[in-house]
PLY file of the C-alpha trace (Angstrom):
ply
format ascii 1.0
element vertex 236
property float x
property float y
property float z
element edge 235
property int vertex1
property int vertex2
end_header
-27.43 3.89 5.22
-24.02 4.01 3.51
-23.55 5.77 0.13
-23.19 3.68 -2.91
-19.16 3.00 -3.10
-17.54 3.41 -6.92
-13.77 2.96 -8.38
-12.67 5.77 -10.83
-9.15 5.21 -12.38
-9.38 8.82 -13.53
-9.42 11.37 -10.78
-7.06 14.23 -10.87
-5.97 16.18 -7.64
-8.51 18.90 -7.45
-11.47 18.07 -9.76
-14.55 20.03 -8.77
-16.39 17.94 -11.51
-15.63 13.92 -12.41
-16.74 12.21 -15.75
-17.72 8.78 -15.05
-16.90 5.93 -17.51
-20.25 4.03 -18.93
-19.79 0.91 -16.93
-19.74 2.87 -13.85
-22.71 5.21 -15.10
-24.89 2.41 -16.23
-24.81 0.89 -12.88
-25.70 3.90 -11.51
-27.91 4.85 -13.42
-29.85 1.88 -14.73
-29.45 -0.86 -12.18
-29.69 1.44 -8.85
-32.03 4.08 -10.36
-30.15 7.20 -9.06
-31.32 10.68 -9.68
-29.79 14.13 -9.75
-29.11 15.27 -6.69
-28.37 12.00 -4.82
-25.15 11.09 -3.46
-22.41 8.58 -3.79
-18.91 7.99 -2.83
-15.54 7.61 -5.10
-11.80 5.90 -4.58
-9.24 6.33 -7.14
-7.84 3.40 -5.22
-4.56 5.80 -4.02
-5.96 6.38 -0.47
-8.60 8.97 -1.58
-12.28 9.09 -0.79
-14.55 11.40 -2.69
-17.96 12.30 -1.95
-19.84 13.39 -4.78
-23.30 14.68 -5.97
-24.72 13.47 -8.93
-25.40 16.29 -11.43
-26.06 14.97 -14.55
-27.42 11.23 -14.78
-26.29 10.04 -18.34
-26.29 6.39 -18.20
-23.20 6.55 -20.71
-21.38 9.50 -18.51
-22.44 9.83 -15.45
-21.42 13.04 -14.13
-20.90 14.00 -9.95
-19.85 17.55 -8.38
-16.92 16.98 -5.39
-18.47 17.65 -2.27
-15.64 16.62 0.09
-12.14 14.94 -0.29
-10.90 12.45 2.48
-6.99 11.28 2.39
-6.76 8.08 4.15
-2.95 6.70 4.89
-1.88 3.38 3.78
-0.68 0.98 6.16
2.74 1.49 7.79
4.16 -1.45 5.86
3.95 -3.29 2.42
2.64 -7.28 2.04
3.36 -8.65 -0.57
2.51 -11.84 -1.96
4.36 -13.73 -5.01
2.31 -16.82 -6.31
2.19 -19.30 -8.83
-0.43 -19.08 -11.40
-2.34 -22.25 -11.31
-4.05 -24.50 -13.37
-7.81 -23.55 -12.41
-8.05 -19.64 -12.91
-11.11 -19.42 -10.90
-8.92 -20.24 -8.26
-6.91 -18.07 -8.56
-9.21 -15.08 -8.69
-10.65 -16.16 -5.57
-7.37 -15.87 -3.94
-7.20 -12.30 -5.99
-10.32 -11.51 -3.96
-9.67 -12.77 -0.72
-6.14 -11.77 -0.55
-7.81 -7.91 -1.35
-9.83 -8.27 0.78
-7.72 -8.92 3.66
-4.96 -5.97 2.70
-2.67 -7.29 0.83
-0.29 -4.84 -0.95
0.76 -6.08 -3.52
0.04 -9.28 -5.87
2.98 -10.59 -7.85
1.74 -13.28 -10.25
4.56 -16.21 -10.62
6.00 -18.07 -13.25
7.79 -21.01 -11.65
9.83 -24.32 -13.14
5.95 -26.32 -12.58
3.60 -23.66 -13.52
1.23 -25.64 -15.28
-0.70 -22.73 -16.89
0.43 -19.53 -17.81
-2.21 -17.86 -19.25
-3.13 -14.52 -17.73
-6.21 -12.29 -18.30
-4.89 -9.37 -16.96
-8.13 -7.05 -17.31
-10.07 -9.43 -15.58
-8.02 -10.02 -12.66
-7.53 -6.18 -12.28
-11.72 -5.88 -12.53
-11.81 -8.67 -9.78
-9.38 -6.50 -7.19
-11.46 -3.68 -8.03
-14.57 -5.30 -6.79
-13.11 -6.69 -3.86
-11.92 -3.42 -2.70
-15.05 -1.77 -3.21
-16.61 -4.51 -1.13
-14.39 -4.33 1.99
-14.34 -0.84 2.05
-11.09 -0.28 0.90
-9.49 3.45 -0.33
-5.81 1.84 -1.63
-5.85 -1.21 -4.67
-3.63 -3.24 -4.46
-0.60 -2.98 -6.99
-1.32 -6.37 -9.71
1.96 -7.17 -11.70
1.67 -9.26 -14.83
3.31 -12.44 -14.58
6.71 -12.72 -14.09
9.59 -15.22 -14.16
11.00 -16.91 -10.72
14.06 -18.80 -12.55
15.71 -15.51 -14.26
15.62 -14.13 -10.88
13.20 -11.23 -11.65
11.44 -11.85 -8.65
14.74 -11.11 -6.40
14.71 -7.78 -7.96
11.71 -6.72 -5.97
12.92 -4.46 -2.87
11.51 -5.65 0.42
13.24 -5.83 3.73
12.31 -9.39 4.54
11.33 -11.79 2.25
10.21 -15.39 2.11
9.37 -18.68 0.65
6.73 -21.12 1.77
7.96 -24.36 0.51
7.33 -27.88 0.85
11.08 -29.42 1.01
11.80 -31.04 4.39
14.49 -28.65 5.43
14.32 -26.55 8.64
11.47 -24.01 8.12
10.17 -21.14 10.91
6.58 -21.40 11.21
5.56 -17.82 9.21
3.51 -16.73 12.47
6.03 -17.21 15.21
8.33 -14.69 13.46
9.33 -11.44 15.24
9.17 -8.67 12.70
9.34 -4.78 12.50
5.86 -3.00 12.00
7.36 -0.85 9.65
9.11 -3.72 7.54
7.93 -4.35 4.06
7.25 -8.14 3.27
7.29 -10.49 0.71
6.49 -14.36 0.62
6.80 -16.43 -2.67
4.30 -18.99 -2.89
5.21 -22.01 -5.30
2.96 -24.11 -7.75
1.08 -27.14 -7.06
3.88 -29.36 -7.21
5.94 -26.84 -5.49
9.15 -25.04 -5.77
11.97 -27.13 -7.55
15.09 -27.49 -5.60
17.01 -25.03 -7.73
14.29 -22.24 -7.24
14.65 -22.52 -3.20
18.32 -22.48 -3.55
17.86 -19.64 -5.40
15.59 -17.65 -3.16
17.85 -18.73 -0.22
21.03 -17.41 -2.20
18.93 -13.96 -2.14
18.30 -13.62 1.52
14.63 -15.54 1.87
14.00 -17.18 5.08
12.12 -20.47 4.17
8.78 -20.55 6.40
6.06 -22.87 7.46
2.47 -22.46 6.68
1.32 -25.45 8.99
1.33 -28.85 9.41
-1.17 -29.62 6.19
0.08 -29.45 2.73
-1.79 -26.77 1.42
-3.36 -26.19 -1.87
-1.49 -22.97 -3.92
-4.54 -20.28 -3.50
-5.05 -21.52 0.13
-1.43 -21.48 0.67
-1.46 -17.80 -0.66
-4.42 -16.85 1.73
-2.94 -17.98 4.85
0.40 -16.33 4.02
-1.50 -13.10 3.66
-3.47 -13.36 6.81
-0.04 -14.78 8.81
1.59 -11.71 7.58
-1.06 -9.25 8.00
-1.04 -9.75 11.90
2.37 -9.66 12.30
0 1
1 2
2 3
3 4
4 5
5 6
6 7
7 8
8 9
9 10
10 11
11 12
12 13
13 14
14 15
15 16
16 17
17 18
18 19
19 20
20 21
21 22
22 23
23 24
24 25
25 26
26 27
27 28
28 29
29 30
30 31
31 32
32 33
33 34
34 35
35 36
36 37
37 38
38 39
39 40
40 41
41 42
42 43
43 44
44 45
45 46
46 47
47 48
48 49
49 50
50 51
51 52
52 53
53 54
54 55
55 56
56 57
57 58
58 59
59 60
60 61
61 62
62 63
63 64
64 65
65 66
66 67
67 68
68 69
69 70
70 71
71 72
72 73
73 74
74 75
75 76
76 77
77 78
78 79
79 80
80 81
81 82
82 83
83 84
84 85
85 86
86 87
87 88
88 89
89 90
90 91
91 92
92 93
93 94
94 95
95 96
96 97
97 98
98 99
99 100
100 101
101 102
102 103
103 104
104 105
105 106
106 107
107 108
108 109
109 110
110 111
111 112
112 113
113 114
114 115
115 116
116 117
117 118
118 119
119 120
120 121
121 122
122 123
123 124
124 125
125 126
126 127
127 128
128 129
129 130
130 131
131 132
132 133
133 134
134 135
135 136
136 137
137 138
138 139
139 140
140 141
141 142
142 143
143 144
144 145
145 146
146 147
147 148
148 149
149 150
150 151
151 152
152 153
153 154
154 155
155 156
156 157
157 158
158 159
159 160
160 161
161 162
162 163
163 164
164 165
165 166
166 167
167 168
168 169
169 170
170 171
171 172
172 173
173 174
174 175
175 176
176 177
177 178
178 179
179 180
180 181
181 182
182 183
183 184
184 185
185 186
186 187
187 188
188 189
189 190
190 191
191 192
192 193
193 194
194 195
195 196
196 197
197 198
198 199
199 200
200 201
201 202
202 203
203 204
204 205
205 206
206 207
207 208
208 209
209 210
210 211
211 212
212 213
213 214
214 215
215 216
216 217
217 218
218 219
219 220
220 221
221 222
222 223
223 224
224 225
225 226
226 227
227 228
228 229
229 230
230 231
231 232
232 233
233 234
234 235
């Protein structure tokens, strides 16, 4: 039976000992019951996977010995996905989840010219990645930006070797999963709003070297959109 599976933002290189935070230790301790002596497994969500022993079971600090330290690598390259905030946030942290779930790198909340809500609840989104991690199985979080702005060109600023934007404009688009790329090349795809990129933000994006790309023949909703993009680009 696998070990129980926790995040810990606050593991340093080395720790013989780690404090757990009262969320983490009331779960442990109160919901699942566990006792001195029992084990459970760590990520500080950098690639690292501890295995610990309980030693002390306070349900407000939970404290585990380090029994052994496994290093897992990260893939070779870096997805990452750039996408509107919409107007339903529970949409949007489904995409949060699935798009963890799958691998993604990195999660670049957008600001674009039809953004209809901008709201952001950063905590929460960053508590939803968490648990999506820990439910795949996952050593490495993905990296969650607070929102930033597509029309001051912030998002050009971000250094990846190919980039792209799925768009809805009938100009000549590659379909995202007949492209030949590098296993090693780092990605990024922007992923417009529900009423899609204006005209000046794709002229934009194709003034900064994006390729313009296909998701398929259906107009897609902006969290679907954002899903298949990651799953296109993950099996690249």
């Amino acid at each position: 039976m696998a070990l129980p599976f926790f995040y810990s933002n606050d593991i340093t290189a080395g720790q013989n000992t780690i404090l757990l935070n009262e969320e983490t230790s009331k779960h442990i301790v109160q919901v699942l019951r566990m006792q001195n002596g029992e084990q459970l497994q760590l990520t500080d969500g950098k690639g690292n996977l501890f295995t610990t022993e309980i030693i002390n079971n306070n349900k407000r600090s939970c404290e585990v010995a380090v029994l052994t330290t496994d290093h897992r690598p990260q893939i070779t390259r870096k997805i990452s996905i750039a996408i509107s905030l919409v107007k339903n946030a529970s949409r949007f942290e489904w995409f949060l989840e699935k798009a963890t779930e799958i691998g993604v790198t990195e999660i670049i909340p957008l600001i674009c010219t039809r953004t209809e809500k901008q709201h952001f609840r950063y905590d929460r989104m960053k508590t939803i990645i968490v648990s999506a991690m820990l439910q795949s199985q996952q050593v490495w979080l993905p990296v969650l930006h607070e929102p930033v702005k597509f029309a001051n060109e912030q998002i050009v600023k971000f250094a990846n070797e190919q980039k792209f934007i799925a768009h809805c404009e009938n100009e000549k688009k590659t379909p995202l999963g007949h492209l030949q790329t590098s296993k090693f090349a780092n990605m990024l795809i922007c992923i417009g709003p529900e009423g899609d990129f204006t005209k000046e933000e794709i002229e934009l994006s194709l003034k900064n070297d994006f390729i313009p790309v296909s998701l398929g023949n259906t107009r897609l909703r902006t969290e679907t959109a954002g899903i298949v993009a990651a799953t296109l680009l993950a099996q690249l």
